[in-house]
N, C-alpha and C positions, 0 to 999 in steps of 0.2 A: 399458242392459240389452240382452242381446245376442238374436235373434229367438227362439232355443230356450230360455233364461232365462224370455223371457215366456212361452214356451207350459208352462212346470210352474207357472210364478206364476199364470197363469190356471187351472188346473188346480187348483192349492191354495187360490183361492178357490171354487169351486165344491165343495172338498170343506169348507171353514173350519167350518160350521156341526156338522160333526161333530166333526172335531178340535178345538175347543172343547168340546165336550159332557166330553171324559175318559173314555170308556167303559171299563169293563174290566171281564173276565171275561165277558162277552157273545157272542151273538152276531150277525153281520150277513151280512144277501145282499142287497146293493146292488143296486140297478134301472141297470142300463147300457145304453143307448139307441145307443150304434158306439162302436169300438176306438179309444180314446184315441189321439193323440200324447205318446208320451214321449222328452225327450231324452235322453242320456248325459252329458250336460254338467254338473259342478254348479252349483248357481245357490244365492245368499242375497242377504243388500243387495246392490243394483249389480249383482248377476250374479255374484260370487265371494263364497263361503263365508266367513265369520268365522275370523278368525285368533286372537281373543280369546280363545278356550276352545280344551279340550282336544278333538282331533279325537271323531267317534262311532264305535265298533268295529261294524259289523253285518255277523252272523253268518247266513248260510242253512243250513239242515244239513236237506236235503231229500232224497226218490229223485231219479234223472235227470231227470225232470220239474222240477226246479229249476235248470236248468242254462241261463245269461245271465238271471235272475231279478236276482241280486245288483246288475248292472252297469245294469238298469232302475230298479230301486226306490231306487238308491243316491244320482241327481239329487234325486229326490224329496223324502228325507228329510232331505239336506245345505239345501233352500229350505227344511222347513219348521220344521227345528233355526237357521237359517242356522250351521251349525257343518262342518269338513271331516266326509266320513267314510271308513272305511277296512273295504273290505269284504275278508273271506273267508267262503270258501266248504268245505261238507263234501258234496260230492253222489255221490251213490249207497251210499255207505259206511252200513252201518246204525248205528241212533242208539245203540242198546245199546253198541256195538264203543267209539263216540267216547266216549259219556257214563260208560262203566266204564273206563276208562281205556285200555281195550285197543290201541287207534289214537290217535294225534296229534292231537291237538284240545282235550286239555283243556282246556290254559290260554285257546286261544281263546276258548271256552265261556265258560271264568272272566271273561273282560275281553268279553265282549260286550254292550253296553249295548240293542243291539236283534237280535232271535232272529225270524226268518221260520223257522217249522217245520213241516214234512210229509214222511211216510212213510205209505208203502199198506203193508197188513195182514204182507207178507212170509213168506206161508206160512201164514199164523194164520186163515183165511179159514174158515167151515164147512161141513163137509163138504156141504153142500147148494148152495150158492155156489160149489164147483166147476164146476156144468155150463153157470155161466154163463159162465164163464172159457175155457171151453172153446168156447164160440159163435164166437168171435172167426175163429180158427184154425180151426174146420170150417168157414169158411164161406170164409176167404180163397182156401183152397186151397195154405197153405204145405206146402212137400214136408215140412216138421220136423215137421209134426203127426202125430201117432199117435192121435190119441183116436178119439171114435166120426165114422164112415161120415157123409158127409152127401150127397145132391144137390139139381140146383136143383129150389125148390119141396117139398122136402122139411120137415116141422117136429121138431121135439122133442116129449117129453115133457114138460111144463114140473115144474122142481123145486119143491121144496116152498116156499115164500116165508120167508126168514131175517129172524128179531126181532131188536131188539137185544139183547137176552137171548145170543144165540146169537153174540156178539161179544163175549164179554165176556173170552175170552181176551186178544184185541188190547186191549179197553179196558184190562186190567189191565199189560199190557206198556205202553201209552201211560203209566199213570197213574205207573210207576216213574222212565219217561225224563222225565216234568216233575219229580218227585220230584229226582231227579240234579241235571237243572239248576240248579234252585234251590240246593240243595247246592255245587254247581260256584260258582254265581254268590253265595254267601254272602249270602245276602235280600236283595241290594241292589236296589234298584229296576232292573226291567226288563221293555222293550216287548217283548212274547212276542206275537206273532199269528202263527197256526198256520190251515193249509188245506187243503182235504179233496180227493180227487180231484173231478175231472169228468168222469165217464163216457163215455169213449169209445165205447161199445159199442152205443149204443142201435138203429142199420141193422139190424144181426146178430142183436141180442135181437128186435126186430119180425119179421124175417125167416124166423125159427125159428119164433115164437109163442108165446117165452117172455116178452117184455116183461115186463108185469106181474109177475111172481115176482122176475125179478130186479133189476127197478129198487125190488121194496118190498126186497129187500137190500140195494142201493145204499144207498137211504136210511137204515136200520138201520146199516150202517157210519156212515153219517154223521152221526148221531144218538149213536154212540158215540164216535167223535170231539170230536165238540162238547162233549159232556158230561165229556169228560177234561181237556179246554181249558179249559172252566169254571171246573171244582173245582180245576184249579189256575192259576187268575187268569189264564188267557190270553185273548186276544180271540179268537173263532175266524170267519173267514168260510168260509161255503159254496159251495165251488166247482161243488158239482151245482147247485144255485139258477141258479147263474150262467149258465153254461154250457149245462145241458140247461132251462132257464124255469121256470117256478111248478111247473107240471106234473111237470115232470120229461122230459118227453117231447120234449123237441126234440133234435137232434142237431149238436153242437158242430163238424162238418167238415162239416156245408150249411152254417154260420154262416162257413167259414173260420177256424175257431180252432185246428185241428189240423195237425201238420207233415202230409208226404209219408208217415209210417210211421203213421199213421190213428192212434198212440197219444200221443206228444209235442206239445206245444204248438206251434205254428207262433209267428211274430214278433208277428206281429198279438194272437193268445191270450195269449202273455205280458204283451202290452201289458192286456189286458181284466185279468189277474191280476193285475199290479201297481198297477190303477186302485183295483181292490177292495181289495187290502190298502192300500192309504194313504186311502181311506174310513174305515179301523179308524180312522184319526188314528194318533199319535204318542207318548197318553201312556203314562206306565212302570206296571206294576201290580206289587201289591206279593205276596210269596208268602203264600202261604193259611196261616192260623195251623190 
């Protein structure tokens, strides 16, 4: 077995107790203690994948945030299928466009035996959850921003704090694109785990003094997420748990988790994403009668 072989073998017994379990339709926010090693390498018996069976098809169809997702998670799952796998990818392209047929993908879809799935709200956001979007960008100082005036030491007003109630727009867009899939994918068994953002924002929301308001939206999205995941048989992990701590309050680029553009993941953060999704385990769940 070759050194990066063993570093997923070790890794996948440390997650074994849950991949066992079968979880599905659930949800989980794993305790991660530092940024896993993962290699790119596949590994099963000996260190190469099973030739025995038919390769795994694993599909990401995520925003930009999902992007080298596939080519991490894809060692992983080939040790703990030991089976080859063959990944594509649907990134930035929204999930509506693929799963109606409108863009190329479907058949992928159809023949994907395992689905990492995420997409942020895309405009579906409430009206009140704007001014937190807007924190980011008055504070950076980017020439593209137009919105309101800010300087240093300045605060906001804080907005009003968004329910899940107040997402149920997006929840209902989520609940159709599981609807599709399943569709697409003819009820065949399939490992759907699906993932929520990680809040990049929380320097900018402290900053202002709008924290509070908009991390209980944060959460609210993510609460609507989950519960879309659920009802249709997906595992869902929380990537705010993760990322910003129990609280909510930590900030994921003191941790190192975020690239250079203080919004994307950095190497290391994908690595912490991909640990959590292969905590889901690996089995298929079945679509909601």
């Amino acid at each position: 077995m070759t050194r990066s072989a063993l570093r997923v073998a070790v890794m996948l017994v440390a997650l074994g107790s849950l991949t066992a379990c079968g979880v599905s339709g659930t949800t989980l926010s794993p305790t991660l203690t530092a940024a896993p090693s993962v290699t790119t390498e596949p590994a099963g018996s000996g260190g190469e994948p099973s030739t025995a069976l038919e390769p795994v098809d694993l599909l990401v169809m995520a925003a930009s945030g999902g992007a080298g997702v596939s080519e991490r998670y894809a060692p992983v799952l080939s040790a703990a299928l030991d089976r080859e796998v063959r990944t594509h990818d649907k990134i930035g392209a929204l999930p509506t466009s693929v799963l109606s047929g409108a863009e190329d993908g479907a058949d992928v879809v159809a023949g994907a035996e395992v689905i990492l799935f995420y997409f942020p709200p895309a405009g579906r956001e409430p009206p009140a959850f704007l001014t937190c979007l807007e924190a980011p960008d008055a504070v950076s100082g980017d020439p593209d921003y137009s919105g309101p005036t800010w300087a240093p030491g300045q605060t906001w007003d804080p907005p009003p704090a968004t329910t899940v109630e107040d997402w149920q727009a997006w929840r209902d867009v989520l609940d159709r694109e599981y609807e599709a899939i399943w569709t697409m994918r003819d009820g065949q068994p399939t490992t759907i785990r699906a993932y929520g953002g990680w809040n990049p924002w929380v320097a900018a929301w402290r900053q202002l003094g709008i924290e509070a308001e908009c991390t209980a939206g944060e959460e609210a999205m993510d609460q609507a997420q989950r519960g879309a995941a659920e009802a249709a048989g997906a595992v869902y992990v929380s990537m705010l748990d993760i990322f910003t701590g129990p609280q909510h309050d930590q900030d994921p680029a003191e941790r190192g988790w975020l690239a250079e553009d203080g919004m994307h993941l950095s190497d290391s953060g994908k690595d912490v994403l991909v640990e959590a999704l292969a905590a889901a385990g690996f089995d298929a769940g079945q679509a909601p009668r």
